[in-house]
NUFI-445804 format. One record per residue: residue number from 1; residue in one letter; y, x, z of N, C-alpha, C, O, CB in turn. Coordinates in Angstrom, 3 decimals, m for minus. Atoms other than C-alpha are relative to their C-alpha. Glycine has a CB too. Layout:
N
+-----+----+----------+----------+----------+----------+----------+----------+----------+----------+----------+----------+----------+----------+----------+----------+----------+
!   i ! aa !     n_yy !     n_xx !     n_zz !    ca_yy !    ca_xx !    ca_zz !     c_yy !     c_xx !     c_zz !     o_yy !     o_xx !     o_zz !    cb_yy !    cb_xx !    cb_zz !
+-----+----+----------+----------+----------+----------+----------+----------+----------+----------+----------+----------+----------+----------+----------+----------+----------+
! NUM !  a !        Y !        X !        Z !        Y !        X !        Z !        Y !        X !        Z !        Y !        X !        Z !        Y !        X !        Z !
...
+-----+----+----------+----------+----------+----------+----------+----------+----------+----------+----------+----------+----------+----------+----------+----------+----------+
This chain:
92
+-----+----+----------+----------+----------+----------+----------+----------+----------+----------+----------+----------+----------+----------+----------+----------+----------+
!   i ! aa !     n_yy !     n_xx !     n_zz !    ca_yy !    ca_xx !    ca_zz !     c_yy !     c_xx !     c_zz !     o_yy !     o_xx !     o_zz !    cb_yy !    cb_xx !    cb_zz !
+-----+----+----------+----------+----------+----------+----------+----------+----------+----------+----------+----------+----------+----------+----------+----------+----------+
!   1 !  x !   m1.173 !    0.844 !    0.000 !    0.000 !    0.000 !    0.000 !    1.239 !    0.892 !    0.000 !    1.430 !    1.907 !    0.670 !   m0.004 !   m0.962 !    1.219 !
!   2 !  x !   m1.290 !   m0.756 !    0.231 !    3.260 !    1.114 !   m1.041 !    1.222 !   m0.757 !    1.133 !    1.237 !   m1.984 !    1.225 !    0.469 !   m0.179 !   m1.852 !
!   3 !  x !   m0.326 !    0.441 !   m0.791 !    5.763 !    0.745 !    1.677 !    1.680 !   m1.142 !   m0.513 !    2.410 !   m1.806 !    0.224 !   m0.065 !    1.237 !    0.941 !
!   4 !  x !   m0.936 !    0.702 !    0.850 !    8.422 !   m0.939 !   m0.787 !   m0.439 !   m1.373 !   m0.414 !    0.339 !   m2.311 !   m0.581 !    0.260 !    0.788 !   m1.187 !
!   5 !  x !    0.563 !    1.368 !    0.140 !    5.907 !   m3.742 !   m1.521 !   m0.143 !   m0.706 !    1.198 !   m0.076 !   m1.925 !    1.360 !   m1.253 !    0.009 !   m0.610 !
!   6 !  x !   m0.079 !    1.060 !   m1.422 !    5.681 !   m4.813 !    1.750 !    1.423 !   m0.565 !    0.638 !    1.471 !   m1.667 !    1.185 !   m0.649 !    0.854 !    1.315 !
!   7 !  x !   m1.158 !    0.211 !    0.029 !    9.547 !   m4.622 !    2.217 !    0.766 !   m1.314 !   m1.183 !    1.719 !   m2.092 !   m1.136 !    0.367 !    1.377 !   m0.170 !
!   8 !  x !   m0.610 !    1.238 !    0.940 !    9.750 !   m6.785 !   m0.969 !   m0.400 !   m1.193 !    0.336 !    0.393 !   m2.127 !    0.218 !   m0.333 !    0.042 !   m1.428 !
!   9 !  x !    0.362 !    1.214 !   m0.313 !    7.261 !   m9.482 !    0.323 !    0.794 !   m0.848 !    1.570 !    1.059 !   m2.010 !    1.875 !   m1.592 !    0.245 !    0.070 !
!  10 !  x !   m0.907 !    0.478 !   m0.841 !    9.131 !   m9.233 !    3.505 !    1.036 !   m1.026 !   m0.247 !    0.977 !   m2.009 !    0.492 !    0.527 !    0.920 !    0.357 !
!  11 !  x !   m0.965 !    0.594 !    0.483 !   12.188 !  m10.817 !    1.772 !   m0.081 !   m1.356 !   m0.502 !    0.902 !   m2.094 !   m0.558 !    0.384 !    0.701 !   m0.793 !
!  12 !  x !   m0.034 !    0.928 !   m0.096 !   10.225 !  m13.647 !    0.765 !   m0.304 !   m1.190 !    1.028 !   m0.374 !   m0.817 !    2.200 !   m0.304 !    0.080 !   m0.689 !
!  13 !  x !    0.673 !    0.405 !   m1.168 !    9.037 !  m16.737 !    2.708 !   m1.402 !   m0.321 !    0.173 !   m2.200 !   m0.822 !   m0.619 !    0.553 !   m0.943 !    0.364 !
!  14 !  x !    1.494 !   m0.061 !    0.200 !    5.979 !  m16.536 !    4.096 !   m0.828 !   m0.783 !    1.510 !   m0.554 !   m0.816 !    2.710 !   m0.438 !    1.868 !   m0.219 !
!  15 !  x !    0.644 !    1.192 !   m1.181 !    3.415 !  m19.055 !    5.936 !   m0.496 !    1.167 !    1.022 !   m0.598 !    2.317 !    0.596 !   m1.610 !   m1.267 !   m0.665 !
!  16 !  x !    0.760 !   m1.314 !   m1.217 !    1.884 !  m16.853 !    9.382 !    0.905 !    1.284 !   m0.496 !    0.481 !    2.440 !   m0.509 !   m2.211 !    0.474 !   m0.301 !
!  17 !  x !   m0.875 !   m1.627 !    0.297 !    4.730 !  m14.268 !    8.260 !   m0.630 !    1.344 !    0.657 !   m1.218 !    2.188 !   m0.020 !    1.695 !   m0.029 !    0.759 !
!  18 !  x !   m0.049 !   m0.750 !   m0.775 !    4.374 !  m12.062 !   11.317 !   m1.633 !    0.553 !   m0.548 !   m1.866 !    1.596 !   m1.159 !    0.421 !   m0.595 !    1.466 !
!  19 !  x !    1.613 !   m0.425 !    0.089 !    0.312 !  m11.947 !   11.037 !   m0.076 !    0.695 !   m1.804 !   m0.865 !    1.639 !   m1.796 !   m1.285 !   m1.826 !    0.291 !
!  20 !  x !   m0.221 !   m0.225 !    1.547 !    0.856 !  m11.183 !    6.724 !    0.803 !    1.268 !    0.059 !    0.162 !    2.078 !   m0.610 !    0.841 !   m1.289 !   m0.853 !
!  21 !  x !   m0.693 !   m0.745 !   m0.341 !    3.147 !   m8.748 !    7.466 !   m0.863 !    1.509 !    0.456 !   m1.240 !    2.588 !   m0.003 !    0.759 !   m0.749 !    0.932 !
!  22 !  x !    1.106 !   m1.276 !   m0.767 !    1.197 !   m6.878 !   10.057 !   m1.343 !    0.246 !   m0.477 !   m1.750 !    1.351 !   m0.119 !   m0.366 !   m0.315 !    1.533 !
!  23 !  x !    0.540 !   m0.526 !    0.659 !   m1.814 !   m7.024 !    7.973 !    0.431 !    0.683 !   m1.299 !   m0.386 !    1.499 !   m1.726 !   m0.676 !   m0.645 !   m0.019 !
!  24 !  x !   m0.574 !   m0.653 !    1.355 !   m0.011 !   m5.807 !    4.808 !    0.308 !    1.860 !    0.373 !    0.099 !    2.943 !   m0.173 !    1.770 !   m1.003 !   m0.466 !
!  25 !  x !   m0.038 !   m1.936 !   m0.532 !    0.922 !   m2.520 !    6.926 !   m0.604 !    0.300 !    0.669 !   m0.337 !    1.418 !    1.109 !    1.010 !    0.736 !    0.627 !
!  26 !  x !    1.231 !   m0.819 !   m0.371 !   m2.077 !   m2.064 !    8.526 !   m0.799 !    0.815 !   m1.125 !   m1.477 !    1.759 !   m0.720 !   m0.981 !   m0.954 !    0.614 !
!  27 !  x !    0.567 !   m0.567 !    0.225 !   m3.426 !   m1.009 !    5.535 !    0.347 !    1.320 !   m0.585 !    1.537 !    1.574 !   m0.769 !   m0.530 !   m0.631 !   m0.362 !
!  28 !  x !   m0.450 !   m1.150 !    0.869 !   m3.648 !    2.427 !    3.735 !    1.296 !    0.077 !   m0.559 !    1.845 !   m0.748 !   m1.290 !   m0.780 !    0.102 !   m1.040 !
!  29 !  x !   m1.590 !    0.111 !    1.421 !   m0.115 !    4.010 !    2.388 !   m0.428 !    1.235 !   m0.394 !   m1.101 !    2.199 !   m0.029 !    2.183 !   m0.010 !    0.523 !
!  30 !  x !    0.464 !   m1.461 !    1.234 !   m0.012 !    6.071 !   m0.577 !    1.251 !    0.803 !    0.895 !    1.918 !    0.382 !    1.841 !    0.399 !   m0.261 !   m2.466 !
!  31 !  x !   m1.054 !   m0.377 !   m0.457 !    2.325 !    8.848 !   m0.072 !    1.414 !   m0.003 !   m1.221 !    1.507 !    0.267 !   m2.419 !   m0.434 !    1.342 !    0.608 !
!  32 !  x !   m0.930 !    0.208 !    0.360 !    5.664 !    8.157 !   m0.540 !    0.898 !    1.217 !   m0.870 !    1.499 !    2.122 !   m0.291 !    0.404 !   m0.493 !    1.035 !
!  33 !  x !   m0.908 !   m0.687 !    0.757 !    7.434 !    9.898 !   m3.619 !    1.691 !    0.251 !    0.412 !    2.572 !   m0.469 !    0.881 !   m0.123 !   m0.709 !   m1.197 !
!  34 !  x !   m1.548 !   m0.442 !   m0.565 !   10.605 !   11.701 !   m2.993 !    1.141 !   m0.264 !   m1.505 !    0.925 !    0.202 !   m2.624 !   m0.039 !    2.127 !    0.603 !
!  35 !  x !   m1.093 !    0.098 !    1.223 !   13.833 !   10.623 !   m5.389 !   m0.521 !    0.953 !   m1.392 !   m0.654 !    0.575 !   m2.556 !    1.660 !    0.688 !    0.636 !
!  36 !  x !   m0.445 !   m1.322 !    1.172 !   13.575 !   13.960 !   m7.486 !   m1.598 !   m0.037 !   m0.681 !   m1.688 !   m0.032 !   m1.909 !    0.565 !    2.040 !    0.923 !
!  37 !  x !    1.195 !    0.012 !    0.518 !    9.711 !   13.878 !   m7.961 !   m0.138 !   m1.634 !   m1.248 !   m0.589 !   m1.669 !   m2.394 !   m1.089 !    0.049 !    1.517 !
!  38 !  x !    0.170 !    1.185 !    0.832 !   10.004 !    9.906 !   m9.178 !    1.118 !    0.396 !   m1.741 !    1.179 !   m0.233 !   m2.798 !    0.691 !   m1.601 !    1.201 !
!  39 !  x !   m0.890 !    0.062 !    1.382 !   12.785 !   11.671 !  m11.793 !   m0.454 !    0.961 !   m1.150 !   m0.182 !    0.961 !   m2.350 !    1.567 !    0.408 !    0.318 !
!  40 !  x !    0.349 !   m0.670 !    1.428 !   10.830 !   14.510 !  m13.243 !   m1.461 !   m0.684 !   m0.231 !   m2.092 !   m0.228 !   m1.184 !   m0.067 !    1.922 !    0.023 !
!  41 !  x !    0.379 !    0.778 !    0.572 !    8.343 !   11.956 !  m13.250 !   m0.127 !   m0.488 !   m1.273 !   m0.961 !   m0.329 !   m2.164 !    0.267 !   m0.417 !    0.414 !
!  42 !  x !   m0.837 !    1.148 !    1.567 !   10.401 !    9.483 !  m15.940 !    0.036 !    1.247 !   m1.255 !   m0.205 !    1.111 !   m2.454 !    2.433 !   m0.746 !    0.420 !
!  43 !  x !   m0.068 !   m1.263 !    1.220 !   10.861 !   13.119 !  m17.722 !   m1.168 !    0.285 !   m0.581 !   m1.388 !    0.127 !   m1.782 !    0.445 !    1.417 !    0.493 !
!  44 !  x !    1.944 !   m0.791 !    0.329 !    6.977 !   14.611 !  m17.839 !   m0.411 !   m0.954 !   m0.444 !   m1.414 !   m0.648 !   m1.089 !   m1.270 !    0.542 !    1.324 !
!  45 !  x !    1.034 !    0.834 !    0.352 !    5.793 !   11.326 !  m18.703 !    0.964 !   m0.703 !   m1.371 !    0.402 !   m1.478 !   m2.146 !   m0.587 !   m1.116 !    1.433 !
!  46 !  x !   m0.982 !    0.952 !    1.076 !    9.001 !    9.982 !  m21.306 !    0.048 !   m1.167 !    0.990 !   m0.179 !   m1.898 !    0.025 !   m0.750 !   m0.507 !   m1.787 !
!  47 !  x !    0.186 !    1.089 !   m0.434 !    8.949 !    6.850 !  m18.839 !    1.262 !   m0.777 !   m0.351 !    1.165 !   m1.988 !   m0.155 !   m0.368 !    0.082 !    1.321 !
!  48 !  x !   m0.886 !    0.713 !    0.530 !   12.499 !    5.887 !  m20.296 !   m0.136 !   m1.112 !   m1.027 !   m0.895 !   m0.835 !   m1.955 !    0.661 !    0.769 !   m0.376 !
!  49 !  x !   m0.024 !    0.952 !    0.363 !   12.783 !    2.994 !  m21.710 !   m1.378 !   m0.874 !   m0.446 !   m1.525 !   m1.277 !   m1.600 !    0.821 !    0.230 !   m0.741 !
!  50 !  x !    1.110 !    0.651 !   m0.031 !    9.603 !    1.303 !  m21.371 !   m0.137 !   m1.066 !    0.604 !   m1.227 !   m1.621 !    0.471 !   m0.765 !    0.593 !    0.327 !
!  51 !  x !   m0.546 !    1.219 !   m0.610 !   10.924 !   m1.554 !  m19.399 !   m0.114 !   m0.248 !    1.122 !    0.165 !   m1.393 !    1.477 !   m0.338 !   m0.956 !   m0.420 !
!  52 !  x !    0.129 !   m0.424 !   m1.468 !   10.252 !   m0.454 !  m15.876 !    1.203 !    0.471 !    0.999 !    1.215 !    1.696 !    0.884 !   m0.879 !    1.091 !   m0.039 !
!  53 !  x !   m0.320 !   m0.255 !   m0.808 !   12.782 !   m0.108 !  m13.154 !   m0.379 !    1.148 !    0.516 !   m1.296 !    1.831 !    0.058 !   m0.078 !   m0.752 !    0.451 !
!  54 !  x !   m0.080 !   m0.800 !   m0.666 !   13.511 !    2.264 !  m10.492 !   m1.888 !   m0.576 !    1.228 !   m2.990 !   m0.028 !    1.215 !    1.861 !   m0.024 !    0.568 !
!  55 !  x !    0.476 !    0.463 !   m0.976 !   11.430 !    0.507 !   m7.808 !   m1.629 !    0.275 !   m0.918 !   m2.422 !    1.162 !   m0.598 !    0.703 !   m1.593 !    0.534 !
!  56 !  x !    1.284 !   m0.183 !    1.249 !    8.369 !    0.299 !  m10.762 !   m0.407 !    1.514 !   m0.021 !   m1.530 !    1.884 !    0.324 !    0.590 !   m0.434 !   m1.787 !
!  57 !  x !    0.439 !   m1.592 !    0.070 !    8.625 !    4.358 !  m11.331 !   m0.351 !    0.553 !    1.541 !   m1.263 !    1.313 !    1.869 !    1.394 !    1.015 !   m0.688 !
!  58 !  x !    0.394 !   m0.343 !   m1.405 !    8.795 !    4.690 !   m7.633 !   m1.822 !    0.575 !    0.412 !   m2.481 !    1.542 !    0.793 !    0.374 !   m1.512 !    0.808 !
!  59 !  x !    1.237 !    0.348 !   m0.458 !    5.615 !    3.057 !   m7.317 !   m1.315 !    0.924 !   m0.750 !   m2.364 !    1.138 !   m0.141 !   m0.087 !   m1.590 !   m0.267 !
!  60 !  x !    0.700 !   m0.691 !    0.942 !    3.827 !    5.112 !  m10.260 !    0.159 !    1.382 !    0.284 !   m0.411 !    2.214 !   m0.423 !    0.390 !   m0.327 !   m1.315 !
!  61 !  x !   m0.242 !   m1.694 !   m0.432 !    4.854 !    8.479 !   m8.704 !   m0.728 !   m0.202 !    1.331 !   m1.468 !    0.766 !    1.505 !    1.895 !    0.701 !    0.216 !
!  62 !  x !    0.531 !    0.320 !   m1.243 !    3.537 !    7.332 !   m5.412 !   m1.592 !    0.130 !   m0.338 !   m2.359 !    0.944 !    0.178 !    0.528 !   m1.508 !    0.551 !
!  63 !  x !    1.576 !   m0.074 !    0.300 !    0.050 !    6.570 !   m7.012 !   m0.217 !    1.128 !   m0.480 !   m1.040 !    1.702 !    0.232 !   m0.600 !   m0.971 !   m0.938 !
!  64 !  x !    0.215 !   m1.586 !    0.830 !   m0.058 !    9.911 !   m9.187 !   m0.158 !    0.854 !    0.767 !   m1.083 !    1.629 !    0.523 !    1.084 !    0.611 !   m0.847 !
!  65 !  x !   m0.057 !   m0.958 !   m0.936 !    0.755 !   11.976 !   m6.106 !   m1.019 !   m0.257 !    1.432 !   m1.208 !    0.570 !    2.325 !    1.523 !    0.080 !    0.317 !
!  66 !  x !    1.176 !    0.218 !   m0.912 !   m2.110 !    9.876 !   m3.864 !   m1.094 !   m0.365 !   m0.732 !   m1.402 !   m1.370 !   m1.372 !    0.209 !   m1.010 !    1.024 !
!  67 !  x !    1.978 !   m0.128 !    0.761 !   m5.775 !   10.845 !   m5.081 !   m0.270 !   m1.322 !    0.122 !    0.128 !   m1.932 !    1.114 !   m1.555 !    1.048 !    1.045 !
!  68 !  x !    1.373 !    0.848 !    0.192 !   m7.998 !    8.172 !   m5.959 !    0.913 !   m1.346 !    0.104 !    0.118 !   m2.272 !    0.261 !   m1.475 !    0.227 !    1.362 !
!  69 !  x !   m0.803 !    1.071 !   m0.340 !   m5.069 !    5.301 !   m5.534 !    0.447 !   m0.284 !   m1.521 !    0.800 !    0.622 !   m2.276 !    1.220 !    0.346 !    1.163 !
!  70 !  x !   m0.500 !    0.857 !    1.230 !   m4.173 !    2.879 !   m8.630 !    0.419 !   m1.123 !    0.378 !    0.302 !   m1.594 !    1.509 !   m0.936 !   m0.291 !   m1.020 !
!  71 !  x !   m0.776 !    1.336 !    0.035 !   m2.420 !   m0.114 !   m9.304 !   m0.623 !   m1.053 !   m0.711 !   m1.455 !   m1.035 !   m1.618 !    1.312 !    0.144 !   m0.596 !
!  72 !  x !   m0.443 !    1.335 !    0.100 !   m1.934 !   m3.574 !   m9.425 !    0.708 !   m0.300 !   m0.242 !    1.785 !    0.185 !    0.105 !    0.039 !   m0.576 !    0.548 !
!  73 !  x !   m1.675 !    0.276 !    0.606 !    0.276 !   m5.529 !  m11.315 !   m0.238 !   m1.584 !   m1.044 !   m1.249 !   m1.646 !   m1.743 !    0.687 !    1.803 !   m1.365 !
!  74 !  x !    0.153 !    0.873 !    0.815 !    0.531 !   m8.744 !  m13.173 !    1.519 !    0.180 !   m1.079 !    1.626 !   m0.583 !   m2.040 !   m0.273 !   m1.412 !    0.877 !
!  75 !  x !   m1.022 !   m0.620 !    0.548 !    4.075 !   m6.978 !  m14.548 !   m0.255 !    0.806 !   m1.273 !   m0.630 !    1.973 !   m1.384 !    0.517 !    0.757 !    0.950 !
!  76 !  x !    0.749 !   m0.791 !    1.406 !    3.470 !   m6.613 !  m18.491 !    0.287 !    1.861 !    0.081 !   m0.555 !    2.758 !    0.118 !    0.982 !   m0.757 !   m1.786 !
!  77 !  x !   m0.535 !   m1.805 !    0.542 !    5.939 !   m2.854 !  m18.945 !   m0.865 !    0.865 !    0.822 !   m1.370 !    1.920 !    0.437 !    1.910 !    0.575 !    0.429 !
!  78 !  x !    0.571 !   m1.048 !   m0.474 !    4.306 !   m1.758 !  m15.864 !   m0.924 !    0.294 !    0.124 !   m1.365 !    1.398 !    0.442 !    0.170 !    0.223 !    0.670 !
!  79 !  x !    1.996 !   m0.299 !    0.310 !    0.538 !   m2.750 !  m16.433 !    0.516 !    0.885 !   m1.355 !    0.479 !    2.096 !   m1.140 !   m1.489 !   m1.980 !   m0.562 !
!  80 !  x !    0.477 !   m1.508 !    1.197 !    0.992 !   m0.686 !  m20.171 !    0.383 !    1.109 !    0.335 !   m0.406 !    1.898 !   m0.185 !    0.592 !    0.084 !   m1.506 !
!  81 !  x !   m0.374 !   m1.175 !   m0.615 !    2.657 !    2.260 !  m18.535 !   m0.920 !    0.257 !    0.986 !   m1.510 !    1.221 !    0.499 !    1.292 !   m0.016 !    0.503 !
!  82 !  x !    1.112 !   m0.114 !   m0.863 !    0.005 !    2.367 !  m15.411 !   m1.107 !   m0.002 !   m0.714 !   m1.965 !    0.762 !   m0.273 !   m0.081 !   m0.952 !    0.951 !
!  83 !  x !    0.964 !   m0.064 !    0.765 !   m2.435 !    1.663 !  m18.123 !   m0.364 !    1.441 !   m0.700 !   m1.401 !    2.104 !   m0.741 !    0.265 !   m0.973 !   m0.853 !
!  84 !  x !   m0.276 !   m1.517 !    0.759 !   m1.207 !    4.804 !  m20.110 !   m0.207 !    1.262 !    0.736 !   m0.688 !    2.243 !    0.169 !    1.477 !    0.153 !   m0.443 !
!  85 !  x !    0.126 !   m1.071 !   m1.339 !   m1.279 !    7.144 !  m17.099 !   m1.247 !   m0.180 !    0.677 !   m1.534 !    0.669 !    1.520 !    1.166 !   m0.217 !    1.188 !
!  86 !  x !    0.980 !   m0.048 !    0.041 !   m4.462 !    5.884 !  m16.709 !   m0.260 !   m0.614 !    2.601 !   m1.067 !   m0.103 !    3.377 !   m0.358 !    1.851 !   m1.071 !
!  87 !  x !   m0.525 !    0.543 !   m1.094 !   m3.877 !    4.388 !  m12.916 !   m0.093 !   m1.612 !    0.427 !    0.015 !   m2.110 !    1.548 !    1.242 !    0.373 !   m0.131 !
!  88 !  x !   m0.090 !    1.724 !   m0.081 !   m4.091 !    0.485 !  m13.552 !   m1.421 !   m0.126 !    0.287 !   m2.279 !    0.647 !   m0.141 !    0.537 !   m0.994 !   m1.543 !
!  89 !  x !    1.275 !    0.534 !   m0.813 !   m7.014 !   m1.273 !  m11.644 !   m0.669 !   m0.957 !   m1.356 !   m0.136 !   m1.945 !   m1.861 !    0.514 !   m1.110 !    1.698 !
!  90 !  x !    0.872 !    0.991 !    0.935 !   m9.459 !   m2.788 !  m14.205 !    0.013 !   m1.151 !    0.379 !   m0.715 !   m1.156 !    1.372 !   m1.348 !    0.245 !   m0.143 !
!  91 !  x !    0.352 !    1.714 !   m0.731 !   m9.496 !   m6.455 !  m13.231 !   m1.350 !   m0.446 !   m1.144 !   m1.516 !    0.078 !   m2.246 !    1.862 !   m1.541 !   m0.223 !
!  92 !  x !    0.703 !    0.719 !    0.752 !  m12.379 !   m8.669 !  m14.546 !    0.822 !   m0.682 !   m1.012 !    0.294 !   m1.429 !   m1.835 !   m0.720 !   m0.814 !    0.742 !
+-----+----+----------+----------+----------+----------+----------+----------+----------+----------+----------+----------+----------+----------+----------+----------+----------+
């Protein structure tokens, strides 16, 4: 779990909040990418203009830099980019 996704669900509303919450950060965090790594990131990989946000590259530097961790996403730019980097969770 990326600690930005839990901050985002925070923001919405949520039934048993508190209990959703506290399981959401009980589990596993990747480690958190530093500004400068998420930018030569966007560079090493071209990630410009592919239709992904800041918060999106964040999350894709975070997984790259924690072994064995991939993504989730129902977010078209950033499933084909996670796809491309090879990182996106197969779903059935």
């Amino acid at each position: 779990m990326h600690p930005f996704i839990v901050a985002e669900i925070a923001l919405c509303s949520l039934h048993n909040r508190r209990k959703r919450l506290d399981d959401l950060e009980a589990l596993l965090e990747v480690k958190v990418a530093q500004l400068i790594e998420v930018r030569h990131m966007i560079e090493a990989h071209a990630l410009y203009s592919k239709g992904i946000g800041l918060a999106n590259a964040h999350l894709i530097a975070s997984c790259l830099i924690t072994p064995g961790t991939q993504l989730w996403t129902r977010d078209s730019a950033l499933k084909n980019v996670a796809g491309a980097l090879g990182i996106l969770v197969a779903l059935p």
